[in-house]
LODREN-904808 format. One record per residue (C-alpha): residue in one letter; x, y, z. Coordinates in Angstrom, 2 decimals. Layout:
! LODREN-904808
residu/c1/c2/c3
A/X/Y/Z
...
END
This chain:
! LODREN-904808
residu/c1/c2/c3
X/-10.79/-1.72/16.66
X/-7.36/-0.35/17.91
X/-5.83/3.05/18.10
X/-3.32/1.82/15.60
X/-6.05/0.48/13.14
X/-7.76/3.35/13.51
X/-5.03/5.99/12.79
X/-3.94/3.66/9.92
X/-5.07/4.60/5.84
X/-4.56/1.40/4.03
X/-4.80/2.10/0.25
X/-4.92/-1.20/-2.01
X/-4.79/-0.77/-5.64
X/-4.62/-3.34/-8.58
X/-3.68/-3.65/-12.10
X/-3.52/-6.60/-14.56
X/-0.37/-6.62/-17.07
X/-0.07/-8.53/-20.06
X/3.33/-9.29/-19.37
X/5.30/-12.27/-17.33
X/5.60/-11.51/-13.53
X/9.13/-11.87/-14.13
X/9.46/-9.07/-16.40
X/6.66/-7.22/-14.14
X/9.22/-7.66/-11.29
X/12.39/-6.69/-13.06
X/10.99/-3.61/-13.76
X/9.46/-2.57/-10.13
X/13.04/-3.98/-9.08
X/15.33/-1.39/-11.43
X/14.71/1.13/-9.65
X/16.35/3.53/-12.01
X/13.17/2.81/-13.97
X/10.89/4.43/-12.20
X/11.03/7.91/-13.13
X/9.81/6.54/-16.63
X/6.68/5.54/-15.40
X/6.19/7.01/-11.37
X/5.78/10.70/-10.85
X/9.84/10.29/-9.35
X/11.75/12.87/-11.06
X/14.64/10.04/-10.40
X/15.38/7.18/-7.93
X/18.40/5.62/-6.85
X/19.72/2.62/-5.06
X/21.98/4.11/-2.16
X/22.96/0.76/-0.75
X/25.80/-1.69/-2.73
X/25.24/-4.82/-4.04
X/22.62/-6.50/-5.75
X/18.49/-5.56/-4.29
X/17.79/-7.43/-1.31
X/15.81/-7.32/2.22
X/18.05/-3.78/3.78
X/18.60/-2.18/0.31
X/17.46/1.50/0.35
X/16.78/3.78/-2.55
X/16.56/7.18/-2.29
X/13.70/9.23/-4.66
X/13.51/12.51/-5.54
X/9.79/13.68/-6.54
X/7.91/16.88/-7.14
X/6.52/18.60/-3.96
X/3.88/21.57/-3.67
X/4.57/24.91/-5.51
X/7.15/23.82/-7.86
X/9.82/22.26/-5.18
X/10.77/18.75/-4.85
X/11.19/16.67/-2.05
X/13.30/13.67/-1.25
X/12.58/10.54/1.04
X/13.99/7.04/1.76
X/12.68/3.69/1.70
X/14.13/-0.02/2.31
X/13.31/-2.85/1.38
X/11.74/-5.08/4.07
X/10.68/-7.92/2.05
X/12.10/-9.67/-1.22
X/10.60/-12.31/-2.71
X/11.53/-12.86/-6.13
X/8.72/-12.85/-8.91
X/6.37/-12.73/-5.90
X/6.83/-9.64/-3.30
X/8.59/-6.36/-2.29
X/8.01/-4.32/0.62
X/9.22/-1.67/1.95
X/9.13/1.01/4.80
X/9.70/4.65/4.79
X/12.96/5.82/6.21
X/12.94/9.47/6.01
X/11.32/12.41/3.96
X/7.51/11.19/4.75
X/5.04/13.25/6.22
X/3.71/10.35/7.97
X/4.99/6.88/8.35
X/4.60/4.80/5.06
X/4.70/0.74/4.29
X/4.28/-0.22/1.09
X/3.43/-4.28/0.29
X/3.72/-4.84/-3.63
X/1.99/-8.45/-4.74
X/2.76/-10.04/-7.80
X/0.81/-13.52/-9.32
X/0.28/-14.48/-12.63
X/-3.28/-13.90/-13.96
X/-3.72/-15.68/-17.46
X/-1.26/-14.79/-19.48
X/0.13/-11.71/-17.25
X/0.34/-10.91/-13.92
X/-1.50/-8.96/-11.38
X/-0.16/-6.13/-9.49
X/-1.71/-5.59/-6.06
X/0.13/-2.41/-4.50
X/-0.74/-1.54/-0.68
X/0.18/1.59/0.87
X/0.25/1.81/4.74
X/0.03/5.35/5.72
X/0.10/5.48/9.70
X/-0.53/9.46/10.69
X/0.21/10.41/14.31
X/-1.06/13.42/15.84
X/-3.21/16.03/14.66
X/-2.66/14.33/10.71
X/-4.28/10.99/12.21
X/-7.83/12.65/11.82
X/-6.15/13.50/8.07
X/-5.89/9.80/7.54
X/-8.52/8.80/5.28
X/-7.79/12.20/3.19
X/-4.48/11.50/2.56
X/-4.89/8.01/1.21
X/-7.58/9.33/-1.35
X/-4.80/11.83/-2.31
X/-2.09/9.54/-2.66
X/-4.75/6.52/-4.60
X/-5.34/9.89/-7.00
X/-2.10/10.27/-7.78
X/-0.48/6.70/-7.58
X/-3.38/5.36/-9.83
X/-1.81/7.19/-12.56
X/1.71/5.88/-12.12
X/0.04/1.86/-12.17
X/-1.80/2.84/-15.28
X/1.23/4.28/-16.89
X/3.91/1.44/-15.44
X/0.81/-1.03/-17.41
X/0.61/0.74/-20.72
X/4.30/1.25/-21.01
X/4.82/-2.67/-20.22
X/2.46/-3.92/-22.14
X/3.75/-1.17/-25.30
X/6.82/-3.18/-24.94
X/8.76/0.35/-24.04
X/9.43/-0.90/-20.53
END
């Protein structure tokens, strides 16, 4: 195993939706959306034009003890109805990738979200810590982003 693998949290997580995948990815693709159903107290596309592979948003979430923080991400991959990824740009503790799958699964789709968190340093012995944090917390946004969809409010 390398260095790099080693130093590396991957954190997969999956959720079925009883909605289309092209409604799944209009939503994950509006970004505006996702303070409705992510922990973001907003997000915003800070590059023109319609999404595509260079777009960045910019978030704004809640940090430790009551302040937020703010971080950057753009879009690596775009694949309509089937994939987004991204990479984190600024505002991360550690260097994040994020790999978002989407296939239909009866009459829905299924969500499989990957989150590449790459610590350097002293945090790389943090590694596997921080990606039980961050499945803790995320978990709860996929659960949310599924009951809202499939409640029709989303």
């Amino acid at each position: 195993m390398s260095r790099y693998a080693r130093a590396m949290a991957a954190v997969t997580m999956s959720v079925e939706i009883e909605r289309s995948v092209e409604d799944v990815f209009a939503v994950l693709t509006h970004v505006e959306l996702a303070s409705t159903w992510s922990r973001a107290i907003s997000e915003e596309l800070i590059t023109p034009g319609p999404m595509r592979v260079g777009s960045r948003r910019r978030a704004v979430i809640p940090g430790v003890a009551g302040r937020t923080s703010e971080n950057v991400m753009e879009l690596t991959e775009f694949e309509p109805d089937r994939r987004l990824a991204m990479r984190g740009v600024s505002g991360f503790p550690v260097p994040v990738r994020i790999a978002i799958d989407l296939a239909p699964r009866g009459p829905g789709t299924l969500v499989t979200w990957v989150t590449y968190l790459e610590p350097t340093g002293p945090l790389r012995l943090a590694g596997p810590l921080l990606g039980w944090g961050y499945k803790a917390l995320f978990s709860k946004d996929l659960a949310r982003l599924k009951s809202m969809m499939e409640a029709g409010t989303l």
